[in-house]
C-alpha positions as CSV (number, residue, x, y, z in Angstrom):
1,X,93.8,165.2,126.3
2,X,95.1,161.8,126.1
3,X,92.0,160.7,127.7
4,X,89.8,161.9,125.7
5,X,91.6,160.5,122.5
6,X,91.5,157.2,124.0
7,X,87.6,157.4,125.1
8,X,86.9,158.8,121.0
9,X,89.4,155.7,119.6
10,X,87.5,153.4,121.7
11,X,83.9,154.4,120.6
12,X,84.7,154.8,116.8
13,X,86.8,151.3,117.2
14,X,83.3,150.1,118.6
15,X,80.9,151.5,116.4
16,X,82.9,150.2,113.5
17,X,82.5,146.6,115.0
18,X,78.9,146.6,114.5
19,X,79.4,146.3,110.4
20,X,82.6,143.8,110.4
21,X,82.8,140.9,108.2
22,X,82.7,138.9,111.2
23,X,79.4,140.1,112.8
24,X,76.3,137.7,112.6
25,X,73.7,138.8,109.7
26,X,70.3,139.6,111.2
27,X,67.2,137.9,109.2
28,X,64.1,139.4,109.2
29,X,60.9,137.4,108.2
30,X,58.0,139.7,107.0
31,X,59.8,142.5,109.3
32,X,60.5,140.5,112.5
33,X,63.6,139.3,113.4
34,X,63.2,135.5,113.0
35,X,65.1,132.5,111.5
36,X,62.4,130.1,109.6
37,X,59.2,130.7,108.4
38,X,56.2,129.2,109.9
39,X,55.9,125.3,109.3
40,X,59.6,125.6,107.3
41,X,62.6,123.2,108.0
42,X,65.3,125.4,107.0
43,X,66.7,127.7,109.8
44,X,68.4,130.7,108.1
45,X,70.2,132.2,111.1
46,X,72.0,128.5,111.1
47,X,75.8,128.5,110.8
48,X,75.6,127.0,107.3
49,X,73.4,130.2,105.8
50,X,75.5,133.0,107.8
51,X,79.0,131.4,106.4
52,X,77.0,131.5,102.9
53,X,76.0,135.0,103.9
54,X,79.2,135.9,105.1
55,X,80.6,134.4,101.7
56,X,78.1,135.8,98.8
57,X,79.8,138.1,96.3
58,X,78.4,141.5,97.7
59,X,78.4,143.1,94.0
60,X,75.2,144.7,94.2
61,X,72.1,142.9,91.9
62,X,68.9,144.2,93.1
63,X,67.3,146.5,94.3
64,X,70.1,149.4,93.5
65,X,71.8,148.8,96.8
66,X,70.8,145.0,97.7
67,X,72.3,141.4,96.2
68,X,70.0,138.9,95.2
69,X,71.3,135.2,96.4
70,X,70.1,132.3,94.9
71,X,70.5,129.1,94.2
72,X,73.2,128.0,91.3
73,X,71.6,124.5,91.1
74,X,68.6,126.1,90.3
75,X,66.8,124.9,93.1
76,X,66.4,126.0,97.1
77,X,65.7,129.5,98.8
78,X,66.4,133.1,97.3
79,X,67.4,135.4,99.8
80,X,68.1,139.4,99.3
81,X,70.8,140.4,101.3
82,X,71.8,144.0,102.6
83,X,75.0,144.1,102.6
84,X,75.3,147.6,104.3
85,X,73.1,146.9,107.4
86,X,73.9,143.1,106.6
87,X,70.4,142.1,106.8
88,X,69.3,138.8,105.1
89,X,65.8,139.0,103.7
90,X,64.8,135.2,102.7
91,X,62.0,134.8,100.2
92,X,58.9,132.1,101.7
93,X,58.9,130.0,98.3
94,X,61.1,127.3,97.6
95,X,62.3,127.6,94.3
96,X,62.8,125.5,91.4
97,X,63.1,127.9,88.6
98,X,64.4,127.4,85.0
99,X,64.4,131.4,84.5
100,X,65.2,133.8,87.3
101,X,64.7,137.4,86.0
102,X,65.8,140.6,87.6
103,X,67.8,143.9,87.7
104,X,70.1,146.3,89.6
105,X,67.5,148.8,89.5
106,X,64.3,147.2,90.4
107,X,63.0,145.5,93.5
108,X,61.2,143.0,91.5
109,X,62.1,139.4,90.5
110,X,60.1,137.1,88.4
111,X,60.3,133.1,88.0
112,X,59.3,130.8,85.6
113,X,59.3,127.4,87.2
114,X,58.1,125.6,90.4
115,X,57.5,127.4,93.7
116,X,56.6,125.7,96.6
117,X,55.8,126.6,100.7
118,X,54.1,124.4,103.3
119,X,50.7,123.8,101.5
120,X,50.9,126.2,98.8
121,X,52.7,124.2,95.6
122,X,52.2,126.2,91.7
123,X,54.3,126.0,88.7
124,X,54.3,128.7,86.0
125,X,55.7,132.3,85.7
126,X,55.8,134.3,88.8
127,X,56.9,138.1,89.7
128,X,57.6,139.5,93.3
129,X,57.8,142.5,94.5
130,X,60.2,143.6,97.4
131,X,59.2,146.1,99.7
132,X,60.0,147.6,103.2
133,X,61.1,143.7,104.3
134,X,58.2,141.7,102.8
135,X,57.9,139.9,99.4
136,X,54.6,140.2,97.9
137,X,53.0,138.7,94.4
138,X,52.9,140.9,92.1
139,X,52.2,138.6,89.0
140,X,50.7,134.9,88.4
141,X,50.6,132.6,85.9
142,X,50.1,129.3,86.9
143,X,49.9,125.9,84.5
Protein backbone atom coordinates (compact mmCIF):
# COMPACT_ATOMS: atom_id res chain seq x y z
CA UNK A 1 0.00 0.00 0.00
CA UNK A 2 2.78 2.17 0.79
CA UNK A 3 4.04 1.55 -2.65
CA UNK A 4 1.42 2.38 -4.34
CA UNK A 5 1.02 5.82 -2.50
CA UNK A 6 4.43 6.55 -3.31
CA UNK A 7 4.16 5.56 -7.22
CA UNK A 8 0.50 7.98 -7.12
CA UNK A 9 2.67 11.04 -5.05
CA UNK A 10 5.27 10.63 -7.55
CA UNK A 11 3.11 10.94 -10.79
CA UNK A 12 0.75 13.75 -9.51
CA UNK A 13 4.16 15.52 -8.13
CA UNK A 14 5.20 15.07 -11.83
CA UNK A 15 2.26 16.03 -13.72
CA UNK A 16 2.06 19.08 -11.67
CA UNK A 17 5.70 20.03 -12.80
CA UNK A 18 4.63 20.49 -16.31
CA UNK A 19 2.62 23.94 -15.37
CA UNK A 20 5.18 25.42 -12.66
CA UNK A 21 6.19 28.93 -12.72
CA UNK A 22 9.57 27.70 -13.54
CA UNK A 23 8.84 25.69 -16.75
CA UNK A 24 10.00 27.30 -20.12
CA UNK A 25 6.90 28.93 -22.10
CA UNK A 26 6.47 27.21 -25.55
CA UNK A 27 5.95 29.76 -28.62
CA UNK A 28 4.12 28.90 -31.33
CA UNK A 29 4.50 30.84 -34.78
CA UNK A 30 1.39 30.43 -37.03
CA UNK A 31 0.90 26.93 -35.10
CA UNK A 32 4.51 25.54 -35.09
CA UNK A 33 6.61 25.54 -32.40
CA UNK A 34 9.24 28.19 -33.33
CA UNK A 35 11.15 31.19 -31.86
CA UNK A 36 11.37 34.06 -34.68
CA UNK A 37 9.55 34.72 -37.53
CA UNK A 38 10.93 34.31 -40.87
CA UNK A 39 13.56 37.17 -41.84
CA UNK A 40 13.00 38.59 -37.90
CA UNK A 41 15.80 39.52 -35.49
CA UNK A 42 14.09 39.02 -32.35
CA UNK A 43 14.19 35.39 -30.86
CA UNK A 44 11.22 35.03 -28.55
CA UNK A 45 12.19 31.72 -26.81
CA UNK A 46 15.48 33.92 -25.78
CA UNK A 47 16.05 34.24 -22.01
CA UNK A 48 15.20 37.90 -22.00
CA UNK A 49 11.34 37.18 -23.44
CA UNK A 50 10.70 33.96 -21.14
CA UNK A 51 11.84 35.97 -17.79
CA UNK A 52 9.33 38.77 -19.39
CA UNK A 53 6.98 35.88 -19.90
CA UNK A 54 7.56 34.39 -16.71
CA UNK A 55 7.08 38.01 -15.17
CA UNK A 56 3.79 39.48 -17.11
CA UNK A 57 0.87 40.15 -14.79
CA UNK A 58 -1.28 36.93 -15.65
CA UNK A 59 -4.70 39.00 -15.05
CA UNK A 60 -6.55 37.83 -17.92
CA UNK A 61 -7.10 40.72 -20.94
CA UNK A 62 -8.04 38.93 -23.99
CA UNK A 63 -9.46 36.66 -25.34
CA UNK A 64 -11.65 35.60 -21.95
CA UNK A 65 -8.91 33.27 -20.85
CA UNK A 66 -5.57 34.86 -22.50
CA UNK A 67 -3.37 38.21 -21.54
CA UNK A 68 -2.47 40.44 -24.07
CA UNK A 69 1.46 41.75 -23.54
CA UNK A 70 2.59 44.59 -25.02
CA UNK A 71 4.81 47.09 -25.10
CA UNK A 72 4.50 50.06 -22.28
CA UNK A 73 6.78 52.36 -24.47
CA UNK A 74 4.48 52.01 -27.08
CA UNK A 75 6.70 50.47 -29.27
CA UNK A 76 8.03 46.62 -29.95
CA UNK A 77 6.16 43.15 -30.32
CA UNK A 78 2.60 42.22 -28.86
CA UNK A 79 2.52 38.83 -27.78
CA UNK A 80 -0.83 36.87 -26.35
CA UNK A 81 0.12 34.70 -23.76
CA UNK A 82 -1.75 31.49 -22.33
CA UNK A 83 -1.10 31.45 -19.12
CA UNK A 84 -2.83 27.97 -18.45
CA UNK A 85 -0.99 25.93 -21.08
CA UNK A 86 1.75 28.84 -20.85
CA UNK A 87 1.96 29.23 -24.49
CA UNK A 88 3.27 32.54 -25.88
CA UNK A 89 1.64 33.51 -29.15
CA UNK A 90 3.80 36.65 -30.63
CA UNK A 91 2.11 38.85 -33.15
CA UNK A 92 4.46 39.19 -36.80
CA UNK A 93 4.09 43.19 -36.77
CA UNK A 94 6.28 45.38 -34.99
CA UNK A 95 4.31 47.83 -33.36
CA UNK A 96 4.43 51.46 -32.94
CA UNK A 97 0.92 52.26 -31.93
CA UNK A 98 -0.47 55.45 -30.30
CA UNK A 99 -3.91 53.51 -29.54
CA UNK A 100 -4.02 49.86 -28.75
CA UNK A 101 -7.68 48.70 -28.45
CA UNK A 102 -9.00 45.51 -27.01
CA UNK A 103 -11.22 43.53 -24.54
CA UNK A 104 -11.54 40.54 -22.09
CA UNK A 105 -14.03 39.16 -24.20
CA UNK A 106 -12.95 39.32 -27.69
CA UNK A 107 -10.08 37.82 -29.61
CA UNK A 108 -9.60 40.94 -31.54
CA UNK A 109 -7.16 43.85 -31.18
CA UNK A 110 -7.04 46.92 -33.28
CA UNK A 111 -4.10 49.63 -33.74
CA UNK A 112 -3.89 52.87 -34.83
CA UNK A 113 -0.29 53.70 -35.60
CA UNK A 114 2.70 52.15 -37.43
CA UNK A 115 3.13 48.43 -38.09
CA UNK A 116 6.04 47.08 -39.57
CA UNK A 117 7.52 43.26 -40.70
CA UNK A 118 10.43 42.55 -43.05
CA UNK A 119 9.18 44.32 -46.20
CA UNK A 120 5.77 45.03 -45.29
CA UNK A 121 5.81 48.75 -43.50
CA UNK A 122 1.84 50.66 -43.27
CA UNK A 123 0.65 53.22 -40.89
CA UNK A 124 -3.06 53.85 -40.12
CA UNK A 125 -5.72 51.98 -38.04
CA UNK A 126 -5.49 48.22 -38.01
CA UNK A 127 -7.69 45.28 -36.36
CA UNK A 128 -6.57 41.51 -35.84
CA UNK A 129 -8.16 38.85 -35.30
CA UNK A 130 -6.83 35.78 -33.11
CA UNK A 131 -7.70 32.46 -33.95
CA UNK A 132 -6.60 28.75 -33.35
CA UNK A 133 -2.73 30.20 -33.06
CA UNK A 134 -2.59 32.57 -36.07
CA UNK A 135 -3.20 36.44 -36.20
CA UNK A 136 -5.03 37.41 -39.24
CA UNK A 137 -6.21 41.12 -40.62
CA UNK A 138 -9.34 41.66 -40.13
CA UNK A 139 -9.49 45.45 -40.80
CA UNK A 140 -7.21 48.21 -42.80
CA UNK A 141 -6.94 51.57 -43.03
CA UNK A 142 -3.79 52.68 -44.18
CA UNK A 143 -2.61 56.70 -44.74
Amino acid sequence: MRLMSAIVLLLMSGCSAVHSDDANYKVLIHGNEECNYDYGVEDFCDEYNQISYKNTDKTVNFDKDKVLVFPEDNFGYLVVINPETQIAYPFGYLVNYKKLIFSKNSNEFCIEGDISAYRDEDSGYFCFEFTENNFERIYDATR
